[in-house]
VEXSEMI-940905 format. One record per atom (N, C-alpha, C, CB): residue number from 1; x, y, z; residue in three letters. Coordinates in steps of 0.02 Angstrom, whole numbers, padded with zeros to 5 digits. Glycine has a CB too. Example, Ala and Ser with C-alpha at 12.3 -4.5 7.8 and 13.67 -1.06 7.14 Angstrom:
BEGIN
(1,(00660,-00284,00390),"ALA") (1,(00615,-00225,00390),"ALA") (1,(00660,-00165,00390),"ALA") (1,(00565,-00224,00452),"ALA") (2,(00642,-00112,00354),"SER") (2,(00684,-00053,00357),"SER") (2,(00645,00002,00394),"SER") (2,(00704,-00030,00286),"SER") 
END
This chain:
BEGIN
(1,(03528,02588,-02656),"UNK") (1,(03598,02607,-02648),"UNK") (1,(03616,02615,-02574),"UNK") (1,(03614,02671,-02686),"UNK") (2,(03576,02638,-02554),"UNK") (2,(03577,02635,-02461),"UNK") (2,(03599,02607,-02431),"UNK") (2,(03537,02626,-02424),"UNK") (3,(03592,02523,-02429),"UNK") (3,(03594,02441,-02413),"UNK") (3,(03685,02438,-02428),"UNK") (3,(03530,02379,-02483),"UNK") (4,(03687,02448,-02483),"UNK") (4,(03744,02443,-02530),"UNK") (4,(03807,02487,-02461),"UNK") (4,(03722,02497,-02627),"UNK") (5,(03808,02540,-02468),"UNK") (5,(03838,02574,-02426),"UNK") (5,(03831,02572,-02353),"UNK") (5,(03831,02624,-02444),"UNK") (6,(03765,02522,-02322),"UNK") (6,(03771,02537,-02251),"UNK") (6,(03812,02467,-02238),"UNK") (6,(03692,02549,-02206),"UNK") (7,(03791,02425,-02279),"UNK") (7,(03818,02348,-02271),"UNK") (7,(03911,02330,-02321),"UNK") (7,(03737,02291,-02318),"UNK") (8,(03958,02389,-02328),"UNK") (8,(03993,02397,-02360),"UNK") (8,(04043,02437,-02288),"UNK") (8,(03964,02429,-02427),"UNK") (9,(03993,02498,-02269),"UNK") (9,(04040,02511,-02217),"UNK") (9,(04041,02503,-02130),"UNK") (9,(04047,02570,-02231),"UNK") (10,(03986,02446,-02137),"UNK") (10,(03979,02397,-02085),"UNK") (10,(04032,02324,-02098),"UNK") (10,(03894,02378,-02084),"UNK") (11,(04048,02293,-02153),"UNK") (11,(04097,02277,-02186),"UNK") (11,(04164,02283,-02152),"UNK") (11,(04092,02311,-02238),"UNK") (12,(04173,02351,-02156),"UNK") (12,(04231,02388,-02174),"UNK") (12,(04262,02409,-02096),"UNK") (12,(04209,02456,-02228),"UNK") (13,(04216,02427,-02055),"UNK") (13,(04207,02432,-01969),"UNK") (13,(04237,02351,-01938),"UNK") (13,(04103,02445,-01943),"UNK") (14,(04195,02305,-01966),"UNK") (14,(04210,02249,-01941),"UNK") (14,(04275,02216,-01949),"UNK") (14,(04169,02214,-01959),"UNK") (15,(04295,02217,-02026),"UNK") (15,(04367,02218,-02036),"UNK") (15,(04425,02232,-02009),"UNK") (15,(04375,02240,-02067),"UNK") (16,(04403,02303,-01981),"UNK") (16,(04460,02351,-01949),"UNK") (16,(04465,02310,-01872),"UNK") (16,(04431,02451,-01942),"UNK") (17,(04407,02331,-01852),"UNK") (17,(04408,02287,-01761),"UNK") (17,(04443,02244,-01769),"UNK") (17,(04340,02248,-01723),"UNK") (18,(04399,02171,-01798),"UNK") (18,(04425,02102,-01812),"UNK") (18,(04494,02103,-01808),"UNK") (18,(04406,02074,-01877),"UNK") (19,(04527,02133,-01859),"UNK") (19,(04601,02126,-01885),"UNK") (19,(04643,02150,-01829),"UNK") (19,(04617,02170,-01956),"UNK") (20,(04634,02226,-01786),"UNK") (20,(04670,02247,-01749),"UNK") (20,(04667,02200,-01685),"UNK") (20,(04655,02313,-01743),"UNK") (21,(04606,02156,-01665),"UNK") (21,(04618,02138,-01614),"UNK") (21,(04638,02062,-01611),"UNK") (21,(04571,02158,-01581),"UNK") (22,(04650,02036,-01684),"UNK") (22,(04681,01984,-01706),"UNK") (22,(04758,02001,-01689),"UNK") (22,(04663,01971,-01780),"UNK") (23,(04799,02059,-01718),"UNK") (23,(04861,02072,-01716),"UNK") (23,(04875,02077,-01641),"UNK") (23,(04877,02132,-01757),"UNK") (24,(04843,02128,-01617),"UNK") (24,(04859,02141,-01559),"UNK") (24,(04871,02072,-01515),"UNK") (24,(04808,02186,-01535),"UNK") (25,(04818,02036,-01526),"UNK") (25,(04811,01960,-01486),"UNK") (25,(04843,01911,-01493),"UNK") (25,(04762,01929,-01491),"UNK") (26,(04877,01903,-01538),"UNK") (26,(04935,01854,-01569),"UNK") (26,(05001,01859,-01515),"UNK") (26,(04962,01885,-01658),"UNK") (27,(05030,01919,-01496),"UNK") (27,(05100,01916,-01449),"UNK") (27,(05071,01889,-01386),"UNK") (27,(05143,01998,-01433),"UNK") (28,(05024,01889,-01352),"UNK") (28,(05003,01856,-01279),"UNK") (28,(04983,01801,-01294),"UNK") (28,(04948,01887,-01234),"UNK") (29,(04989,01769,-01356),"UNK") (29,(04996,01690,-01368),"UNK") (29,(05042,01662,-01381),"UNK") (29,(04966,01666,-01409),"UNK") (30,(05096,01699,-01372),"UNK") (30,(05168,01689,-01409),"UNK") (30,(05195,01677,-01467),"UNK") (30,(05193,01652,-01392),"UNK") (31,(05153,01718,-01520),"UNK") (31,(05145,01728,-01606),"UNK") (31,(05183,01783,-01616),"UNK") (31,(05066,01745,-01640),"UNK") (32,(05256,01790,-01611),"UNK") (32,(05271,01851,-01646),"UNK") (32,(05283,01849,-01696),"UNK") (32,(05310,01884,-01631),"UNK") (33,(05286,01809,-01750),"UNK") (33,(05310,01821,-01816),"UNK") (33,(05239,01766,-01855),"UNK") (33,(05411,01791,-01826),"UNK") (34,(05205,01787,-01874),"UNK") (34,(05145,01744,-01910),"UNK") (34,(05170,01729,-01972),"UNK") (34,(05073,01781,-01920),"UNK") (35,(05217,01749,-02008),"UNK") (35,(05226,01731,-02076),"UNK") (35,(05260,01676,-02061),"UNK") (35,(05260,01780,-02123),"UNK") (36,(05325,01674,-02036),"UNK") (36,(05365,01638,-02033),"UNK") (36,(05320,01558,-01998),"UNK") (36,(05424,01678,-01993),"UNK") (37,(05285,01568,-01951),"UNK") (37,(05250,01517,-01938),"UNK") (37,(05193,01456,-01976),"UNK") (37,(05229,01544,-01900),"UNK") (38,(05170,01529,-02030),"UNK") (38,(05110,01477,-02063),"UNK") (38,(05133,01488,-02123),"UNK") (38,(05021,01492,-02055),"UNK") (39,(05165,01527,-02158),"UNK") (39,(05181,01542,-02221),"UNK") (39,(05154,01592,-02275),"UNK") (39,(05177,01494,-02242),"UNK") (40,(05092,01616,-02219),"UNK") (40,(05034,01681,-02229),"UNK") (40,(05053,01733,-02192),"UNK") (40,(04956,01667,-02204),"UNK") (41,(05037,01804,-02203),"UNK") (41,(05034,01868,-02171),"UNK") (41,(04972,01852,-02146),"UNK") (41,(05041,01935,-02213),"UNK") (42,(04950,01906,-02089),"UNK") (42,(04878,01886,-02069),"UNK") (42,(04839,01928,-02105),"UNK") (42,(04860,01891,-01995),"UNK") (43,(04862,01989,-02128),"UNK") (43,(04818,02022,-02133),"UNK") (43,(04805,02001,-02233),"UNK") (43,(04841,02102,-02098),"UNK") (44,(04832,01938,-02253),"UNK") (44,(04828,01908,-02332),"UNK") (44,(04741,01877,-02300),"UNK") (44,(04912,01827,-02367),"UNK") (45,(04738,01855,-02234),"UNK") (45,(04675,01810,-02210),"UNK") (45,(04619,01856,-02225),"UNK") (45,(04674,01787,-02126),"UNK") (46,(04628,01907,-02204),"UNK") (46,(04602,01975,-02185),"UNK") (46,(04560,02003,-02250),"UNK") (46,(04668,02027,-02164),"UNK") (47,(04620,02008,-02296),"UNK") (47,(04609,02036,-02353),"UNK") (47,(04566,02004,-02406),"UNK") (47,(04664,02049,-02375),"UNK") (48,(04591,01915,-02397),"UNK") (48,(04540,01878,-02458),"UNK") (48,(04479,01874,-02409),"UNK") (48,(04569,01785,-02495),"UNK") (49,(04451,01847,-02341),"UNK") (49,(04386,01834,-02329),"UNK") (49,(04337,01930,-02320),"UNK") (49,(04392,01776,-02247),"UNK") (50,(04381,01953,-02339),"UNK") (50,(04350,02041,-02325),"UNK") (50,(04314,02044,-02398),"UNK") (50,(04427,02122,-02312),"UNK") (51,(04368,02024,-02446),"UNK") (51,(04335,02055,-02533),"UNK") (51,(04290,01990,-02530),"UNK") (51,(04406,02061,-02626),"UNK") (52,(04281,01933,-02503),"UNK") (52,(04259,01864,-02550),"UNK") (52,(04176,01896,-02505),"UNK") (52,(04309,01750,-02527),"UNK") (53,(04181,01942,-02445),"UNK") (53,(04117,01956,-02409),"UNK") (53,(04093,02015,-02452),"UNK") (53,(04127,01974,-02325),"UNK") (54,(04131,02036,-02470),"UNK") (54,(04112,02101,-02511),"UNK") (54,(04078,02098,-02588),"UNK") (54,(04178,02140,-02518),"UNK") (55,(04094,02037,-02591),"UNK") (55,(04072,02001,-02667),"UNK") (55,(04003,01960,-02638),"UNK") (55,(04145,01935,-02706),"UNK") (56,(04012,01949,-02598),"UNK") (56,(03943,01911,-02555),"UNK") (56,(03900,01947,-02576),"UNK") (56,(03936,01907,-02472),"UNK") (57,(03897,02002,-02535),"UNK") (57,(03851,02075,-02517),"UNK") (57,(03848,02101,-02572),"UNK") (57,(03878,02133,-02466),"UNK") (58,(03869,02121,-02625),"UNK") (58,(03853,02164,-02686),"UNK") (58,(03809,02107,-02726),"UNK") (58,(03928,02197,-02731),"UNK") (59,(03825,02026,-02729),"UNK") (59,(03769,01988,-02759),"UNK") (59,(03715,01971,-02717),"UNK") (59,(03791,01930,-02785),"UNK") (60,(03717,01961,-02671),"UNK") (60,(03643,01966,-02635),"UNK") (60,(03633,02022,-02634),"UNK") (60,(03630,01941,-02567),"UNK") (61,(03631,02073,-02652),"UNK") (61,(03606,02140,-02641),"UNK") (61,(03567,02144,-02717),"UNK") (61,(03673,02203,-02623),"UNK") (62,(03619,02135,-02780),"UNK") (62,(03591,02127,-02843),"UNK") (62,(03534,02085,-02842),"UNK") (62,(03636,02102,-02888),"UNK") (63,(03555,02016,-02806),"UNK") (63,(03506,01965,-02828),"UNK") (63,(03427,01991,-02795),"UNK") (63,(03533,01883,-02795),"UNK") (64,(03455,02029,-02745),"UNK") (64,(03348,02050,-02720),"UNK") (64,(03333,02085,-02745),"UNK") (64,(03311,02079,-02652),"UNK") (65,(03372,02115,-02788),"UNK") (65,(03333,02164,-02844),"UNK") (65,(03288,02120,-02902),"UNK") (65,(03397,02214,-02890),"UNK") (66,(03348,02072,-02930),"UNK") (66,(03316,02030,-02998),"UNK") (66,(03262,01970,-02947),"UNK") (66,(03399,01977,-03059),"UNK") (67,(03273,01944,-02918),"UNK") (67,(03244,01855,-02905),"UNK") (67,(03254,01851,-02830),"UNK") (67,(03300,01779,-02950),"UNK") (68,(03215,01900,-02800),"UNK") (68,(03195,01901,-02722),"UNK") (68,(03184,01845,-02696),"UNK") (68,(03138,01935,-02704),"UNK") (69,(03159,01796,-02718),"UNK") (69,(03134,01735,-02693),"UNK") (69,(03198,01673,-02694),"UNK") (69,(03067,01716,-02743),"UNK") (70,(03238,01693,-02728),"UNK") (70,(03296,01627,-02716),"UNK") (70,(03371,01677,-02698),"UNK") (70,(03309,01565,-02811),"UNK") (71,(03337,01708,-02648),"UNK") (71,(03409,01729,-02614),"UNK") (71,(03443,01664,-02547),"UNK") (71,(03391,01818,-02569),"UNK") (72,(03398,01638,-02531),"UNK") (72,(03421,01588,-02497),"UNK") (72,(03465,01530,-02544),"UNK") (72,(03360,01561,-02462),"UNK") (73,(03458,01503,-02591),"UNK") (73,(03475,01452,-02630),"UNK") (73,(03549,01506,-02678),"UNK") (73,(03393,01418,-02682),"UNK") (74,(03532,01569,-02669),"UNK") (74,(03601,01595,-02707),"UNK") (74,(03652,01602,-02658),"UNK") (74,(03595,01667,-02745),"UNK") (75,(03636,01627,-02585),"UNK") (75,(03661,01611,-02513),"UNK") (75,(03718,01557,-02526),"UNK") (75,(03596,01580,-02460),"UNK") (76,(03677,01510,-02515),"UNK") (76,(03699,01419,-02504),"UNK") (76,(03748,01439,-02540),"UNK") (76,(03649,01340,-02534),"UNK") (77,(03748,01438,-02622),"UNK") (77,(03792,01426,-02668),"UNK") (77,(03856,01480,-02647),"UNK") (77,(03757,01435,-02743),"UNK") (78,(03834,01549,-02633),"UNK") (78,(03906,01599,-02625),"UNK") (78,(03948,01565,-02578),"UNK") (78,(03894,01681,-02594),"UNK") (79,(03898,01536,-02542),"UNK") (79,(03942,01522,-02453),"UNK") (79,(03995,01442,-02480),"UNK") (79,(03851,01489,-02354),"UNK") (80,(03953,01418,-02516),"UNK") (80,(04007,01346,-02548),"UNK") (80,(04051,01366,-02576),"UNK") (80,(03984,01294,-02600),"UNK") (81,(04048,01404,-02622),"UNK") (81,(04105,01436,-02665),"UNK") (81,(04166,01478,-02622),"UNK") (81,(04067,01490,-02718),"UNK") (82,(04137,01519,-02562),"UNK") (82,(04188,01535,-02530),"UNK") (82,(04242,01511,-02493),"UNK") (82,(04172,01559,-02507),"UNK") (83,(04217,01441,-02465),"UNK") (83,(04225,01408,-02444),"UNK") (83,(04268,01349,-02471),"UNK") (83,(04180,01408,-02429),"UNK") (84,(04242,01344,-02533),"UNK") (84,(04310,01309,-02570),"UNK") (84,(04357,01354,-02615),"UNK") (84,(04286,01250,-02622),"UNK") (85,(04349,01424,-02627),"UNK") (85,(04404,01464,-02622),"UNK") (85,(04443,01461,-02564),"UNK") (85,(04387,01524,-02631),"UNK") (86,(04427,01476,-02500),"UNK") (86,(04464,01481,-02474),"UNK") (86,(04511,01453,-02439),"UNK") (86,(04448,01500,-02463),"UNK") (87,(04485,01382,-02452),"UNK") (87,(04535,01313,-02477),"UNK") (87,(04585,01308,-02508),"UNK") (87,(04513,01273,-02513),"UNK") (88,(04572,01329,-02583),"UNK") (88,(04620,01316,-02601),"UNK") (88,(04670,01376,-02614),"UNK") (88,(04604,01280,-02645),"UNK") (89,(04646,01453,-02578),"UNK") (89,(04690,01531,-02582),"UNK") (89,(04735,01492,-02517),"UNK") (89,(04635,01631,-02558),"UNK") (90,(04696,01456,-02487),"UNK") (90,(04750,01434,-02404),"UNK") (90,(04774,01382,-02391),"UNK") (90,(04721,01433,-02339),"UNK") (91,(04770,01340,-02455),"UNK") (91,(04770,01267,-02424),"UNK") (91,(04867,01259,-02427),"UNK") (91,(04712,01196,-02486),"UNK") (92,(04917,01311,-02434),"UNK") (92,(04987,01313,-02419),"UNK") (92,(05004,01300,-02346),"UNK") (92,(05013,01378,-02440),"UNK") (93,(04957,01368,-02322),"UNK") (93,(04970,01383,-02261),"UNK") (93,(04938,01315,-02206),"UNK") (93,(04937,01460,-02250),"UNK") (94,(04886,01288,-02234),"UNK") (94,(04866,01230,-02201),"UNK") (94,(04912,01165,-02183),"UNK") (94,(04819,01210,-02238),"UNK") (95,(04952,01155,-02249),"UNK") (95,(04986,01093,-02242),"UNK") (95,(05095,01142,-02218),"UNK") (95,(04967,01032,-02348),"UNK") (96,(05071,01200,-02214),"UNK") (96,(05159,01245,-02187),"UNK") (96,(05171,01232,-02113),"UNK") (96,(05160,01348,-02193),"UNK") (97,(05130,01240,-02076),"UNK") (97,(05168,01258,-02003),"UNK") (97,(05145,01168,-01961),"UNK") (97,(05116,01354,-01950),"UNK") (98,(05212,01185,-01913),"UNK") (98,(05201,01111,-01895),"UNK") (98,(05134,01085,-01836),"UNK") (98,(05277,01091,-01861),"UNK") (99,(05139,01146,-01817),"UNK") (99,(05060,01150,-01753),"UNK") (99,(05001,01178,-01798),"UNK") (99,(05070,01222,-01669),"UNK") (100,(04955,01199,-01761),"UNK") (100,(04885,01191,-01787),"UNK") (100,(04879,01287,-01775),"UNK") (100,(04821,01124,-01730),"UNK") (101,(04926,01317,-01792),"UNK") (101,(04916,01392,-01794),"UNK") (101,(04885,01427,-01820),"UNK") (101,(04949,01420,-01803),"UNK") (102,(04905,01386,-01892),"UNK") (102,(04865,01429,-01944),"UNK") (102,(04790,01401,-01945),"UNK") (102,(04901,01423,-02023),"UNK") (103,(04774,01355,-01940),"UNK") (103,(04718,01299,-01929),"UNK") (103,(04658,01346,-01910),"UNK") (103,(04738,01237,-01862),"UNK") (104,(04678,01382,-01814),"UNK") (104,(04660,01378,-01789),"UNK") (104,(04621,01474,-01816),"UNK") (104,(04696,01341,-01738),"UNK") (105,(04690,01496,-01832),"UNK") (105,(04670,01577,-01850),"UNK") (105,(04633,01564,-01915),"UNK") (105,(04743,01637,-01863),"UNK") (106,(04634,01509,-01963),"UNK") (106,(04604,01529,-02022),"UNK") (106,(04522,01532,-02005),"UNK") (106,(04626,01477,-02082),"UNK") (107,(04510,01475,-01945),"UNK") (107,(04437,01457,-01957),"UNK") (107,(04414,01512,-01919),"UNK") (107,(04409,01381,-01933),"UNK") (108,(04447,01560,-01870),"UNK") (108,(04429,01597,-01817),"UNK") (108,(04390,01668,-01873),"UNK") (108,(04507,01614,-01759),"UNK") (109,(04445,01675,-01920),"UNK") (109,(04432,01722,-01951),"UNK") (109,(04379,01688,-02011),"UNK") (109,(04499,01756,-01971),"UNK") (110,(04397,01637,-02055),"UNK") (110,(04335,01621,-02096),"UNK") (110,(04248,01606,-02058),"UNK") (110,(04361,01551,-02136),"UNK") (111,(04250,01591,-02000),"UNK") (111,(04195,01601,-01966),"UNK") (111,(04174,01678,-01938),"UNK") (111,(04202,01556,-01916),"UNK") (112,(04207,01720,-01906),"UNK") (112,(04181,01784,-01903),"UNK") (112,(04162,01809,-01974),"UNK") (112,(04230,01828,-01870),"UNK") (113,(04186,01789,-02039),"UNK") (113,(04170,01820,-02089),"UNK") (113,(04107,01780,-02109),"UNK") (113,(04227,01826,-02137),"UNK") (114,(04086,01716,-02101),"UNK") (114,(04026,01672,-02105),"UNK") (114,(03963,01730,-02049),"UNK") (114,(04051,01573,-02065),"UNK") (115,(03988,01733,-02012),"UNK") (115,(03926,01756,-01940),"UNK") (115,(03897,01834,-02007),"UNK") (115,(03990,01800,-01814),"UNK") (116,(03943,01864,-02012),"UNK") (116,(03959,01932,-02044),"UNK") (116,(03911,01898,-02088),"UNK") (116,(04041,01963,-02070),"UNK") (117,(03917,01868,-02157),"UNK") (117,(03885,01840,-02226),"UNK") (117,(03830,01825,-02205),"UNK") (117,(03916,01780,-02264),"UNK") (118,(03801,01786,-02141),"UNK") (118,(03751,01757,-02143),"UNK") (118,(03694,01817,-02091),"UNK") (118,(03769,01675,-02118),"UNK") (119,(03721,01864,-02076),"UNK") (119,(03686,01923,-02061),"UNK") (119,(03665,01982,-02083),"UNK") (119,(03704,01937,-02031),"UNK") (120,(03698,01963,-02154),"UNK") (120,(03686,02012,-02204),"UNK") (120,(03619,01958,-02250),"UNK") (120,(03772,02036,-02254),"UNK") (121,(03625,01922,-02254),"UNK") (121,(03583,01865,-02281),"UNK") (121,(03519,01859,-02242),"UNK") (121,(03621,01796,-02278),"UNK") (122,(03527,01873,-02193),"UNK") (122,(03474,01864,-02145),"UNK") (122,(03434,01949,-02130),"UNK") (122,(03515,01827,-02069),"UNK") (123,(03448,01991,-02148),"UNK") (123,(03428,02048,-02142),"UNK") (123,(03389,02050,-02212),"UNK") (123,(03484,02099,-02127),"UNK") (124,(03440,02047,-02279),"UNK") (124,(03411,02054,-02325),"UNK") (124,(03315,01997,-02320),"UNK") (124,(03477,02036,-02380),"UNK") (125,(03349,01946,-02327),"UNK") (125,(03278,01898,-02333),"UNK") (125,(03217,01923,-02282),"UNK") (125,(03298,01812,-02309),"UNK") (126,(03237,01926,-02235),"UNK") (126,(03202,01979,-02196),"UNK") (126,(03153,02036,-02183),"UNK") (126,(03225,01994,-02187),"UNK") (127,(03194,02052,-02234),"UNK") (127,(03156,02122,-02268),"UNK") (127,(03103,02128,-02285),"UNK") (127,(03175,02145,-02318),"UNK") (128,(03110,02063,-02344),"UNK") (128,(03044,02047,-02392),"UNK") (128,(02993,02026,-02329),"UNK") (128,(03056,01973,-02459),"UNK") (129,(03016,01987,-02284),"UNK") (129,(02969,01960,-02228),"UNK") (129,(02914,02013,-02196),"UNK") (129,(03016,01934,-02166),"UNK") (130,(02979,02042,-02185),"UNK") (130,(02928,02120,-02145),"UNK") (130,(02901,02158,-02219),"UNK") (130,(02998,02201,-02084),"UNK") (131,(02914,02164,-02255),"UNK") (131,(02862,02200,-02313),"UNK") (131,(02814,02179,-02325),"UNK") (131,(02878,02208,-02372),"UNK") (132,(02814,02129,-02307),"UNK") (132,(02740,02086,-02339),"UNK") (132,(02698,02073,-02289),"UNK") (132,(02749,02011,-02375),"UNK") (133,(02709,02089,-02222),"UNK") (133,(02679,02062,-02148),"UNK") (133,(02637,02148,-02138),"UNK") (133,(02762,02032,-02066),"UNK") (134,(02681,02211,-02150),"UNK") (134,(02659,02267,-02154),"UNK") (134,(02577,02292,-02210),"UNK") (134,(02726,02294,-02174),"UNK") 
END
């Protein structure tokens, strides 16, 4: 349960930063109105790649409990699936604004949430590494 809660409100830390210094950073690019531009709120970006990481982390967390050994191959699969969710939760805002705005914030943010997924992935598998080297 430990894991669960340190990697939930490490999560939850990252979210907050991320997002505030997304908002904040948008007017010195000359973004004042993000809806009107891509057809998304930012913080809708915010909100689906935060729960789809949070759904990450509670099944790799389950899965090293049941089948330690194919957390990599359950990895792969969460990260595809997110990935074409988040296709098609965004694919409005993709084909809405006439420049590459939204383009550019979706991948900024679906990649900090990838670095995030694949460091939780990488700790967990890890684990087993160092348990068994001990």
């Amino acid at each position: 349960m430990n894991n669960y809660i340190k990697f939930i409100a490490i999560l939850l830390i990252f979210t907050v930063i991320l997002f505030g210094a997304h908002y904040y950073a948008l007017p010195s690019f000359g973004i004042t109105d993000f809806k009107s531009l891509t057809g998304f709120e930012l913080y809708s970006l915010y909100a689906f790649e935060s729960v789809a990481s949070l759904v990450l982390v509670i099944v790799i967390l389950i899965s090293d409990a049941v089948m330690p050994k194919n957390i990599g191959f359950i990895f792969l699969g969460l990260i595809t699936l997110k990935a074409a969710l988040s296709y098609v939760f965004f694919r409005g805002g993709l084909n809405h604004s006439s420049g590459d705005i939204f383009e550019y914030n979706f991948l900024i943010v679906f990649f900090l949430y990838l670095f995030f997924d694949v460091l939780v992935a990488f700790k967990v598998i890890n684990k087993e590494v160092e348990s068994v080297n001990k």
